[in-house]
C-alpha positions in Angstrom: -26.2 -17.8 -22.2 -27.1 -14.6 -23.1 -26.3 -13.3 -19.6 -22.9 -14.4 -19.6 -21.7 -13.1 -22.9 -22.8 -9.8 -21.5 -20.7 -10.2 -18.2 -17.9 -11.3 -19.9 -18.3 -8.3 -22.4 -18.1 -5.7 -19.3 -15.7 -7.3 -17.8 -13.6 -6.9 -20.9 -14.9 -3.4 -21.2 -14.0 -2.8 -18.0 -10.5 -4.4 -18.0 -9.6 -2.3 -21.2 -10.6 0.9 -19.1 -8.3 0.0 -16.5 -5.4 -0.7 -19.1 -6.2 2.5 -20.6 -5.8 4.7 -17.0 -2.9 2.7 -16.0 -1.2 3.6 -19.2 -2.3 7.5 -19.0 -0.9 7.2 -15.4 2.4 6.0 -15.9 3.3 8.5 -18.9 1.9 11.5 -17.3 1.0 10.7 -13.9 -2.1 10.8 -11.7 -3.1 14.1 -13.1 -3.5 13.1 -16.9 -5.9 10.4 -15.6 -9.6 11.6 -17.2 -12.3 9.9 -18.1 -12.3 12.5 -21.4 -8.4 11.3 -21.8 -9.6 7.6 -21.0 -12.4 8.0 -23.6 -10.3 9.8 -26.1 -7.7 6.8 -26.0 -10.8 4.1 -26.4 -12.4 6.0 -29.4 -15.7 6.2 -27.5 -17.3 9.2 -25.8 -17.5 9.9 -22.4 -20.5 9.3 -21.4 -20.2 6.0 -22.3 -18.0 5.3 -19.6 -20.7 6.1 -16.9 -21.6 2.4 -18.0 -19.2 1.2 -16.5 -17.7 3.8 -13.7 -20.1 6.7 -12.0 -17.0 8.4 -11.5 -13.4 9.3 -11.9 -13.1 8.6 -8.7 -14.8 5.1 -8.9 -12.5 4.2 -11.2 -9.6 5.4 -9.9 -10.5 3.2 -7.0 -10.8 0.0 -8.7 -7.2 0.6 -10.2 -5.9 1.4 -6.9 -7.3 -2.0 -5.8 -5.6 -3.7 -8.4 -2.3 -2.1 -7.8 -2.0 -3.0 -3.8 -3.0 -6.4 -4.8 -0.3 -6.2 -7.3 2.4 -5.2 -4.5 0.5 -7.4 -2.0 1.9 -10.3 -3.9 5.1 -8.8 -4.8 6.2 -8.3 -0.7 4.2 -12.1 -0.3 6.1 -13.6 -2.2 9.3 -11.7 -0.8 8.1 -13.0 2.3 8.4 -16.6 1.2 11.6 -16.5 -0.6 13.1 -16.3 3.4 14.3 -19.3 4.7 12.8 -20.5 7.9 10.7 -18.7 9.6 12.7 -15.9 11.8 10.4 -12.9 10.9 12.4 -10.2 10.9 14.6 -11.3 7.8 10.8 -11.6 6.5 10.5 -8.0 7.4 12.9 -6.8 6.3 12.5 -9.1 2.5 8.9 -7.1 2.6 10.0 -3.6 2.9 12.8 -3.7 0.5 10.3 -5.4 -1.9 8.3 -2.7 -1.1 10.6 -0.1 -1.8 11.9 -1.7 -4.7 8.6 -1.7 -6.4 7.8 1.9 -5.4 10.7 3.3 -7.5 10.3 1.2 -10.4 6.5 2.3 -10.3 6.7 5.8 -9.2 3.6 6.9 -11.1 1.6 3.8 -10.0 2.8 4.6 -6.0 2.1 8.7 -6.5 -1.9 7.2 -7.2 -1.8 5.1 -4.6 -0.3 6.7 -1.5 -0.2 10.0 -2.9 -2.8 12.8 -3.1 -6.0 12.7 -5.3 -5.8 13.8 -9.0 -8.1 16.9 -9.5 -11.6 15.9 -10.0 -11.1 12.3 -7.9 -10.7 13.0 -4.1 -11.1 10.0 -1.9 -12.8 11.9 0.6 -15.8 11.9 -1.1 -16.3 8.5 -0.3 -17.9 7.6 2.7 -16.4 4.1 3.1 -13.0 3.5 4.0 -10.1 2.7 2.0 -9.3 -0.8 2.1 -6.8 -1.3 -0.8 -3.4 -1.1 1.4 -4.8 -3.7 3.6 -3.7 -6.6 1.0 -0.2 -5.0 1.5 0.0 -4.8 5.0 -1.6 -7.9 6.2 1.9 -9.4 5.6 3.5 -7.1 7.7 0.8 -7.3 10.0 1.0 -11.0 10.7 5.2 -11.2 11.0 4.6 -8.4 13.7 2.1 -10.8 15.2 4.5 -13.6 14.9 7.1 -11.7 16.6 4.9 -10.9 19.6 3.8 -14.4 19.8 8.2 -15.3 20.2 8.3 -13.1 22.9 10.6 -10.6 20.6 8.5 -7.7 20.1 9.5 -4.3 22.2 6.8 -1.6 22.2 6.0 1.1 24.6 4.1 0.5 27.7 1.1 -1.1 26.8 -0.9 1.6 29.5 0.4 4.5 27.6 -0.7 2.9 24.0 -3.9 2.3 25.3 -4.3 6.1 27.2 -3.4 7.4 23.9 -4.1 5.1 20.8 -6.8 2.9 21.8 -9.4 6.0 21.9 -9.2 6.5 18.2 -8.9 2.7 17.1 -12.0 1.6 18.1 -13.1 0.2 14.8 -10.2 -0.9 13.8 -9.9 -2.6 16.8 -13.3 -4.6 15.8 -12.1 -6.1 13.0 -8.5 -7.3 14.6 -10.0 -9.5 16.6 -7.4 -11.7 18.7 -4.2 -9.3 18.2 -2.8 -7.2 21.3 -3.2 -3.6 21.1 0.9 -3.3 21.3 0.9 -5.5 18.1 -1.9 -3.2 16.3 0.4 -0.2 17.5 3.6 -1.6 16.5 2.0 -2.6 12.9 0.9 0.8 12.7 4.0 2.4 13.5 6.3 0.1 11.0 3.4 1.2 8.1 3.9 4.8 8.7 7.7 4.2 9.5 8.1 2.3 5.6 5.7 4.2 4.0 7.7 7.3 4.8 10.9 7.3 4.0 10.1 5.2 1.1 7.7 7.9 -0.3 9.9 10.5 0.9 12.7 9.3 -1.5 10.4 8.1 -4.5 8.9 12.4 -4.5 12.4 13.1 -4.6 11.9 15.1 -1.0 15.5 14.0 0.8 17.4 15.3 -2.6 18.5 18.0 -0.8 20.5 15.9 1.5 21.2 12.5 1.0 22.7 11.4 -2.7 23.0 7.9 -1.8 18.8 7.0 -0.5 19.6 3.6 -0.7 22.0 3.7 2.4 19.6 5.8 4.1 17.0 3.3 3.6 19.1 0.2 4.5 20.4 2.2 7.6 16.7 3.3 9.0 15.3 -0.5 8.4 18.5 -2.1 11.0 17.3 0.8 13.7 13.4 0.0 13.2 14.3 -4.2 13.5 16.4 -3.4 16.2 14.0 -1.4 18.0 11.1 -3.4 17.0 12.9 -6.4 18.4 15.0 -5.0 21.6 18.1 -6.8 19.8 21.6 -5.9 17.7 20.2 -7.8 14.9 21.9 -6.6 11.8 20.5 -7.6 8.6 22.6 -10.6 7.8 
């Protein structure tokens, strides 16, 4: 009994740390993310969050985790809200979830696909980053689906594996079943989305475009289109 009144009192603990960042995050953005802010907010000093984190980074990390899950279900349930089961509407429901959700949590996305605050950098980790895989196990499995219709148009599967394959290798182990032109053409649609998505959220195409919504709309057509070999249009 004792036992699980103390889980249940870190998980709280833990939960209200979270909270805490997320808030910090979204009024002044990854940088005003501390543990001294985060302990400052709590009313507890900052070595008292060593309990629970052994790092900003570890932390940092957990929210991260949280927040892909969060758009993981937001472009899921995107995904489903399709009628039957063509799937690039499906696609194409995803990445304007995902876009959508990116400028409504610019903040959130700078943490997440953006650069390390100062004091948390990823790299320090030795294990790989696993949040965005909730998020683009979606897209990963309508890609899939295409390839299985017959419908998906890559390059030549000899070039992707002369040049790709080399540096996949254990990626490749835990794909288990999926053609390397299906990895490849995942791959390219993440980068592709994550792109222009995050180039417009940073504000980078400013300079050029004043309506990024059109741009957007016009650049997911040409990737379906090229993704499929057809005219599809959208519709």
């Amino acid at each position: 009994m004792a036992t699980n009144w103390r889980e249940k009192r870190r998980a709280s603990a833990v939960a209200e740390i979270k909270d805490v960042a997320k808030e910090l995050l979204v009024k002044g953005g990854p940088g005003a993310v501390s543990l001294r802010a985060i302990s400052r907010e709590m009313g507890m000093t900052p070595s008292a969050l060593y309990r629970y984190y052994p790092s900003l980074e570890a932390l940092l990390a957990d929210v991260r985790s949280d927040l892909f899950q969060e758009l993981g279900a937001v472009t899921t349930l995107a995904r489903d809200g399709v009628a039957g089961g063509d799937p690039l509407p499906r696609l194409l429901a995803m990445a304007r979830a995902f876009r959508d959700w990116g400028l409504e949590h610019r903040a959130e996305f700078g943490l997440m696909l953006g650069p390390p605050p100062p004091g948390a950098e990823r790299g320090d980790s030795p294990e790989p980053d696993y949040a965005p895989a909730c998020v683009g196990v979606t897209f990963l499995g309508e890609i899939a689906e295409l390839d299985r219709r017959g419908q998906l148009r890559t390059p030549p599967v000899e070039l992707i594996e002369d040049r790709l394959a080399p540096g996949l290798r254990d990626y490749l182990e835990g794909q288990e079943g999926l053609p390397l032109p299906v990895i490849f053409a995942f791959l390219a649609a993440w980068a592709r989305l994550y792109g222009i998505i995050a180039m417009e959220i940073f504000g980078h195409m400013d300079w050029a475009v004043t309506d990024s919504g059109a741009l957007f709309e016009t650049e997911l057509i040409n990737f379906a289109q090229q993704l499929s070999g057809t005219d599809y249009d959208g519709s």
